[in-house]
TIKOL-611170 format. One record per residue (C-alpha): residue number from 1; residue in one letter; chain; x, y, z. Coordinates in nm, 4 decimals, always signed. Example, Ala and Ser with C-alpha at 12.3 -4.5 7.8 and 13.67 -1.06 7.14 Angstrom:
<recs>
+-------+-------+-------+----------+----------+----------+
! kolza ! tivex ! nutor !       xx !       yy !       zz !
+-------+-------+-------+----------+----------+----------+
!     1 !     a !     A !  +1.2300 !  -0.4500 !  +0.7800 !
!     2 !     s !     A !  +1.3670 !  -0.1060 !  +0.7140 !
+-------+-------+-------+----------+----------+----------+
</recs>
This chain:
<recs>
+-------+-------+-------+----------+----------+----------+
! kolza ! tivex ! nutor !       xx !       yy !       zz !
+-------+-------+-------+----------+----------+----------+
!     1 !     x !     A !  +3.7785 ! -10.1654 ! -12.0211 !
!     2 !     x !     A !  +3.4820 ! -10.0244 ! -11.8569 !
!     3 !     x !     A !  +3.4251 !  -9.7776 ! -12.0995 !
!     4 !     x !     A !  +3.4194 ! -10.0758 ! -12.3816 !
!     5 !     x !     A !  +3.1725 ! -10.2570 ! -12.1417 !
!     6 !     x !     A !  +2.9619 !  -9.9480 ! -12.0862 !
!     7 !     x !     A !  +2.9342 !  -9.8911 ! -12.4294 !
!     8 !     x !     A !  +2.8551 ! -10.2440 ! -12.4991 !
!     9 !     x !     A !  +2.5372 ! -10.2261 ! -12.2754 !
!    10 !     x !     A !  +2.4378 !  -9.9183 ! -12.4491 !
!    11 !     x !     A !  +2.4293 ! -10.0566 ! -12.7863 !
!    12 !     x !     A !  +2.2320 ! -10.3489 ! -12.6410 !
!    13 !     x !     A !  +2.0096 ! -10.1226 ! -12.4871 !
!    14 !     x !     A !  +1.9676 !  -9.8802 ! -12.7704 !
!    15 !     x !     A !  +1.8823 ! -10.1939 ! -13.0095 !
!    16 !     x !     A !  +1.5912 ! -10.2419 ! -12.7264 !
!    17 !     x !     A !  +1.5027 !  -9.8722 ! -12.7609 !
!    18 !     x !     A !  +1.4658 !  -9.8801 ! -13.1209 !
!    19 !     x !     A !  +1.2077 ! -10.1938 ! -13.0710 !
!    20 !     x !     A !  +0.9906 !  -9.9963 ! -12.7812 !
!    21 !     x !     A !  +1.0962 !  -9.6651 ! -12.6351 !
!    22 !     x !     A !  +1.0254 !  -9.7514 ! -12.2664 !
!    23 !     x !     A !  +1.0581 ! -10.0861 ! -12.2110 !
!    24 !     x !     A !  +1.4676 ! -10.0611 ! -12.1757 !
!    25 !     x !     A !  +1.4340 !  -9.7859 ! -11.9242 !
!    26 !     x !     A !  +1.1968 !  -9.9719 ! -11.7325 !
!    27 !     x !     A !  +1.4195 ! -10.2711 ! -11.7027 !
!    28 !     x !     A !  +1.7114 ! -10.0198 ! -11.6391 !
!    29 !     x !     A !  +1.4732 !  -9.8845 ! -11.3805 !
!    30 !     x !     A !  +1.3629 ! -10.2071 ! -11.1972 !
!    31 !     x !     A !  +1.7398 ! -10.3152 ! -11.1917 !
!    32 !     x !     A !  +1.8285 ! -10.0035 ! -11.0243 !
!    33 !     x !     A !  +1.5583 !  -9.9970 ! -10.7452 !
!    34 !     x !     A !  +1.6901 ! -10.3921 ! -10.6869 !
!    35 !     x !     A !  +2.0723 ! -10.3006 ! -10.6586 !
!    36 !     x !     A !  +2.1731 ! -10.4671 ! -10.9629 !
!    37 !     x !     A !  +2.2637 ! -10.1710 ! -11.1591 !
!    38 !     x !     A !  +2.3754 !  -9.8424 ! -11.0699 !
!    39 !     x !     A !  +2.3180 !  -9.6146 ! -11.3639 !
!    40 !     x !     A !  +2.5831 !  -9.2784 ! -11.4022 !
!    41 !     x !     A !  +2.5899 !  -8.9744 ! -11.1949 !
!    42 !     x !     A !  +2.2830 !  -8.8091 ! -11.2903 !
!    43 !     x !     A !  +2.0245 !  -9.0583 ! -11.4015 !
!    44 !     x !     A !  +2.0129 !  -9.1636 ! -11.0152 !
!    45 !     x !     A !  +1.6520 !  -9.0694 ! -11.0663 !
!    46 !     x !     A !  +1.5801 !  -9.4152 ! -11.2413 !
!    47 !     x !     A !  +1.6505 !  -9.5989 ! -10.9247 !
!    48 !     x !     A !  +1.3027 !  -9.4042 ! -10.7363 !
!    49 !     x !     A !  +1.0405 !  -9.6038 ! -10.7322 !
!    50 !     x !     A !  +0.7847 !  -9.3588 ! -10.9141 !
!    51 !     x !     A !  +1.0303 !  -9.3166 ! -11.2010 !
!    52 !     x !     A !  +0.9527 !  -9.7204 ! -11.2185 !
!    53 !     x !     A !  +0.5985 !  -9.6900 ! -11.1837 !
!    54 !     x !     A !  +0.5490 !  -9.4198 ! -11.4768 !
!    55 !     x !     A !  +0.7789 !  -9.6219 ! -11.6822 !
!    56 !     x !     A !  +0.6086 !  -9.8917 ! -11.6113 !
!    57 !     x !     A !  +0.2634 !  -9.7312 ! -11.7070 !
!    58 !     x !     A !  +0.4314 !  -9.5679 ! -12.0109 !
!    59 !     x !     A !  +0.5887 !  -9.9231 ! -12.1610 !
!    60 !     x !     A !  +0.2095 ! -10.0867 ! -12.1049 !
!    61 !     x !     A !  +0.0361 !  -9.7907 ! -12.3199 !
!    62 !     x !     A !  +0.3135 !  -9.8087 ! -12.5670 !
!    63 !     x !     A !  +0.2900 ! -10.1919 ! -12.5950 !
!    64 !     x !     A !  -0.0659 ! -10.1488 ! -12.6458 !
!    65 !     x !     A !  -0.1135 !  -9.8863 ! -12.8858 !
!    66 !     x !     A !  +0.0861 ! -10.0631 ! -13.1207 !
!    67 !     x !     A !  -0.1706 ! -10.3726 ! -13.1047 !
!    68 !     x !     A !  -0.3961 ! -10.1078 ! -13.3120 !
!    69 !     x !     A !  -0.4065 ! -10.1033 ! -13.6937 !
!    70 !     x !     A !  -0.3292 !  -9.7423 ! -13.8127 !
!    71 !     x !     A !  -0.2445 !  -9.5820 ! -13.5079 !
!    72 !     x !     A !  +0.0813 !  -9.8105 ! -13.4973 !
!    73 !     x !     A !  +0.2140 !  -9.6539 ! -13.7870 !
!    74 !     x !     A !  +0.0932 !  -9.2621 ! -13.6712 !
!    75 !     x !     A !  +0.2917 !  -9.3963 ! -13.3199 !
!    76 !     x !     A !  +0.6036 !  -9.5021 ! -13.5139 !
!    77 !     x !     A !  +0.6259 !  -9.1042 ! -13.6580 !
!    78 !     x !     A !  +0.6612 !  -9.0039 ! -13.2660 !
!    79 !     x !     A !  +0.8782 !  -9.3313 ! -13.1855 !
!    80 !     x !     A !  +1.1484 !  -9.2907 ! -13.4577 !
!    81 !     x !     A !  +1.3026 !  -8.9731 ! -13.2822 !
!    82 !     x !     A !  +1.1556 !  -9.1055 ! -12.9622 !
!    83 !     x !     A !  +1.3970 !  -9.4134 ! -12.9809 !
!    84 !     x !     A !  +1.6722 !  -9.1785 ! -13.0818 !
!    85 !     x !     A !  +1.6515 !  -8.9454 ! -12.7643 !
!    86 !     x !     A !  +1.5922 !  -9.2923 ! -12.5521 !
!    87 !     x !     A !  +1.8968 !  -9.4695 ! -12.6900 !
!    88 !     x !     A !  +2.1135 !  -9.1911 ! -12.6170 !
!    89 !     x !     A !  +2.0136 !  -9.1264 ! -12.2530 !
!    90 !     x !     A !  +2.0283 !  -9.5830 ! -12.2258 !
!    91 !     x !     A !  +2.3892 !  -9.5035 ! -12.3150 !
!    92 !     x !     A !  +2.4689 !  -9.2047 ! -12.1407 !
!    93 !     x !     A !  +2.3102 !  -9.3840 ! -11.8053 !
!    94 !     x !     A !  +2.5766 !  -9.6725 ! -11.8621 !
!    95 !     x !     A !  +2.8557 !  -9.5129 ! -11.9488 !
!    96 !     x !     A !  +3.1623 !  -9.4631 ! -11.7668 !
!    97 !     x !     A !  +3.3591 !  -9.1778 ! -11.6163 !
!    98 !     x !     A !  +3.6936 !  -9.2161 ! -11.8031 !
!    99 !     x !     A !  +3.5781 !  -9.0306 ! -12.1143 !
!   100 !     x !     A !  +3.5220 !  -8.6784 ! -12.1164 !
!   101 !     x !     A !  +3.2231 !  -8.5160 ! -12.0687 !
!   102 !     x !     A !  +3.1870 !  -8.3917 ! -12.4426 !
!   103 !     x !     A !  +3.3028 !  -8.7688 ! -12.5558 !
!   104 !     x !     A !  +3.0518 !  -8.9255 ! -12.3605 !
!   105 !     x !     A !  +2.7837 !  -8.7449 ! -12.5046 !
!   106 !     x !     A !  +2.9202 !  -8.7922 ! -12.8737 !
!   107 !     x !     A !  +2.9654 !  -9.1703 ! -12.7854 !
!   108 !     x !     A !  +2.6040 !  -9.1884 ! -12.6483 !
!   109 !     x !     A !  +2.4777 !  -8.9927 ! -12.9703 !
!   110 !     x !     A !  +2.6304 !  -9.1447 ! -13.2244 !
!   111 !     x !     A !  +2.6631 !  -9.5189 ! -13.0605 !
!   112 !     x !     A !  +2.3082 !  -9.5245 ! -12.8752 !
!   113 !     x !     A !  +2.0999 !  -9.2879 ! -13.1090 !
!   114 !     x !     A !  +2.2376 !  -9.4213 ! -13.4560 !
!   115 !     x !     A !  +2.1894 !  -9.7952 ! -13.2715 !
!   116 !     x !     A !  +1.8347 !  -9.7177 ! -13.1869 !
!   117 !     x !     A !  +1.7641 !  -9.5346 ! -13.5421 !
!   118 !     x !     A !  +1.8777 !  -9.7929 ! -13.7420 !
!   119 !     x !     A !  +1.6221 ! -10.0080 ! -13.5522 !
!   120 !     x !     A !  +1.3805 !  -9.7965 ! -13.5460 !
!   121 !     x !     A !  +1.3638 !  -9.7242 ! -13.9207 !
!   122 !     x !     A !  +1.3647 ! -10.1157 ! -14.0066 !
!   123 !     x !     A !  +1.0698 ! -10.1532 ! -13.8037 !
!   124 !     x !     A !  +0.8966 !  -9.8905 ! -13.9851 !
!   125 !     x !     A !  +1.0180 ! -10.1188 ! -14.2630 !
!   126 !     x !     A !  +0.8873 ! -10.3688 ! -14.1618 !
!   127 !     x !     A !  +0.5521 ! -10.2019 ! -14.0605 !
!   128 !     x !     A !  +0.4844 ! -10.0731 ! -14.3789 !
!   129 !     x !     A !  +0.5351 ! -10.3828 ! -14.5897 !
!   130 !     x !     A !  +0.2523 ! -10.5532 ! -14.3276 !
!   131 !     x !     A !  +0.0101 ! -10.2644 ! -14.3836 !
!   132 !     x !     A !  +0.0619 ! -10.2950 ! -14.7570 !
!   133 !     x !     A !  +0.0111 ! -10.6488 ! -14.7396 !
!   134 !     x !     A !  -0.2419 ! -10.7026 ! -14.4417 !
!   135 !     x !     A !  -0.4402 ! -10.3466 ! -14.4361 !
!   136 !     x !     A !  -0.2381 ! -10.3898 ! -14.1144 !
!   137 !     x !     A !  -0.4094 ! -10.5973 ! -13.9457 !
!   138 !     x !     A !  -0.0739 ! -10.8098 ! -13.9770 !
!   139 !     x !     A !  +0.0985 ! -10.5632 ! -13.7517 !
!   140 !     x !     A !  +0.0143 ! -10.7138 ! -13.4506 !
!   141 !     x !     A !  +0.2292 ! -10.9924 ! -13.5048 !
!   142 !     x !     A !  +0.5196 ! -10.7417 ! -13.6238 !
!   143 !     x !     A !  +0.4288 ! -10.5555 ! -13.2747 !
!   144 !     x !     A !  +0.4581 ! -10.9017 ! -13.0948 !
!   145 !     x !     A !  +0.8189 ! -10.9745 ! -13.2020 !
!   146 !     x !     A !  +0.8975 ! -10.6184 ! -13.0713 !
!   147 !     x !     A !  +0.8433 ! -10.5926 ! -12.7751 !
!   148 !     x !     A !  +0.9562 ! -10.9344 ! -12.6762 !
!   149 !     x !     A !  +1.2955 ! -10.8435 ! -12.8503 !
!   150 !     x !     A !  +1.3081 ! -10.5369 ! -12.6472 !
!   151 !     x !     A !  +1.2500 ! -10.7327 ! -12.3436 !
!   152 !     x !     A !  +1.4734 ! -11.0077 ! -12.4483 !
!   153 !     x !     A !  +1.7379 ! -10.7233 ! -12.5476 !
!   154 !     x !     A !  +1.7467 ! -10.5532 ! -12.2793 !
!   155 !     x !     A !  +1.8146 ! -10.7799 ! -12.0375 !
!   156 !     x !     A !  +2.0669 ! -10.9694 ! -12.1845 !
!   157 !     x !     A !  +2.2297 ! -10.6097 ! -12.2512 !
!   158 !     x !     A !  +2.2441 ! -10.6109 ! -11.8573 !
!   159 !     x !     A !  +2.3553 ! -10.9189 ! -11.8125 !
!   160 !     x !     A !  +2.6130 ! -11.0634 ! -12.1506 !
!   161 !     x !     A !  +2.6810 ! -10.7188 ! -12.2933 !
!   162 !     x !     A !  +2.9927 ! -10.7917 ! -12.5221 !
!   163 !     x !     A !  +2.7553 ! -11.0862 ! -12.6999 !
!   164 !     x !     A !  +2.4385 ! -10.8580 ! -12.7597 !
!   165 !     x !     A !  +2.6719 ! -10.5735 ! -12.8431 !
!   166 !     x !     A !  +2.8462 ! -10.7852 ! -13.1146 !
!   167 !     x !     A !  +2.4976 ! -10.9496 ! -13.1911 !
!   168 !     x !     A !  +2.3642 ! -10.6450 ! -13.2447 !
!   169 !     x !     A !  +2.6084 ! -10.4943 ! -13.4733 !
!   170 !     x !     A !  +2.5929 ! -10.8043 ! -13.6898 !
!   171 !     x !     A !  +2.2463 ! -10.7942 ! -13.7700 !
!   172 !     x !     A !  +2.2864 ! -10.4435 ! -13.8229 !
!   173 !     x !     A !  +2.5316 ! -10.5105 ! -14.1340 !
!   174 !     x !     A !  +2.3222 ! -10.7622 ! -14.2471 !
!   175 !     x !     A !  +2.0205 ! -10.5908 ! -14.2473 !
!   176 !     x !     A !  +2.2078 ! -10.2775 ! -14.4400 !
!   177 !     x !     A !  +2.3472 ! -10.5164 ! -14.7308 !
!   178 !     x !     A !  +2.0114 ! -10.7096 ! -14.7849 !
!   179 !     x !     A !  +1.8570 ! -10.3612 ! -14.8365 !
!   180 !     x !     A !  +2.0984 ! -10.2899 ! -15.0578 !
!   181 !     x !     A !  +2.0831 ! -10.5543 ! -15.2990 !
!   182 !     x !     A !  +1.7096 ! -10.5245 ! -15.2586 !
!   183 !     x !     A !  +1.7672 ! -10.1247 ! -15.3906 !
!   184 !     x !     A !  +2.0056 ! -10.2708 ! -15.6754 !
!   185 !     x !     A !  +1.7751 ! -10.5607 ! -15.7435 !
!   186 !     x !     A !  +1.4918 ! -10.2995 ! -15.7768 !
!   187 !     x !     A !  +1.6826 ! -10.1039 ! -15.9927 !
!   188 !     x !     A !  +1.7913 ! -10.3561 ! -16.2410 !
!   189 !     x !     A !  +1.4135 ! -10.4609 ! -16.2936 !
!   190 !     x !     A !  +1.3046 ! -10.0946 ! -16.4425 !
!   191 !     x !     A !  +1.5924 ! -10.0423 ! -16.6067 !
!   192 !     x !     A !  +1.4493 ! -10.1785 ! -16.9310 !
+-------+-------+-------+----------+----------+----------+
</recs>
């Protein structure tokens, strides 16, 4: 059961990374220093205070570069494997000890980097449709949504994991069929 559980808060978590990099460390971080989380043997070092401090510093600059037309979408060709790397250590820092070493990490790829990659990529989606649209000035709105839903994410990962894990998954299977029939619709309109 705690393996299910652990895994749930990583795909929570990993959603989070996908919307900003930082921002689910940091609240993984500030639980830790205030006892309500103890991450896995080996990311103890989220629980020191100057771990918190540079992940603090590191979600602010994030946040705000994204607030900047252009260099958003240069930032989202660092974040996309960014996310990746951060949704597998989220998962890997909540996992439990039952599995084996090797399964943990496969879990933690598969579960929190393919979480936070699918995430990822539609917000590059959804990026490029508002630079196409807006010359990106749009974005900021885009960037607005995100990093409240990786606030939002996150902590509700930490606190109803099953729910945000089952949440997540959900939207993900929506969001793979409607761009699917948006392919097939696309097709069908040049086929002449």
């Amino acid at each position: 059961m705690e393996t299910i559980l652990g895994l749930c808060i990583g795909v929570g978590l990993s959603a989070a990374c996908g919307f900003r990099v930082f921002v689910p460390l940091l609240v993984m971080s500030i639980a830790s220093i205030m006892g309500w989380f103890e991450p896995m043997k080996g990311f103890e070092w989220l629980a020191m205070p100057s771990v918190c401090m540079a992940l603090g510093f590191a979600t602010l600059c994030e946040i705000g570069a994204y607030y900047v037309p252009w260099v958003d979408n240069l930032l989202d060709t660092i974040a996309t494997p960014a996310a990746m790397l951060a949704g597998t250590l989220t998962t890997m820092a909540v996992s439990s000890d039952e599995m084996s070493q090797f399964a943990t990490w496969a879990a933690a790829i598969i579960v929190g980097g393919g979480t936070a990659g699918v995430v990822q990529m539609s917000t590059v989606a959804a990026r490029g449709v508002s630079t196409a649209i807006t010359g990106g000035f749009g974005n900021s709105v885009i960037a607005t949504g995100e990093w409240i839903g990786a606030i939002v994410l996150s902590v509700l990962a930490m606190i109803m994991p099953v729910f945000i894990a089952v949440a997540v998954l959900v939207l993900i299977v929506i969001g793979v069929r409607w761009i699917r029939a948006k392919k097939l619709e696309n097709i069908s309109h040049s086929v002449p």
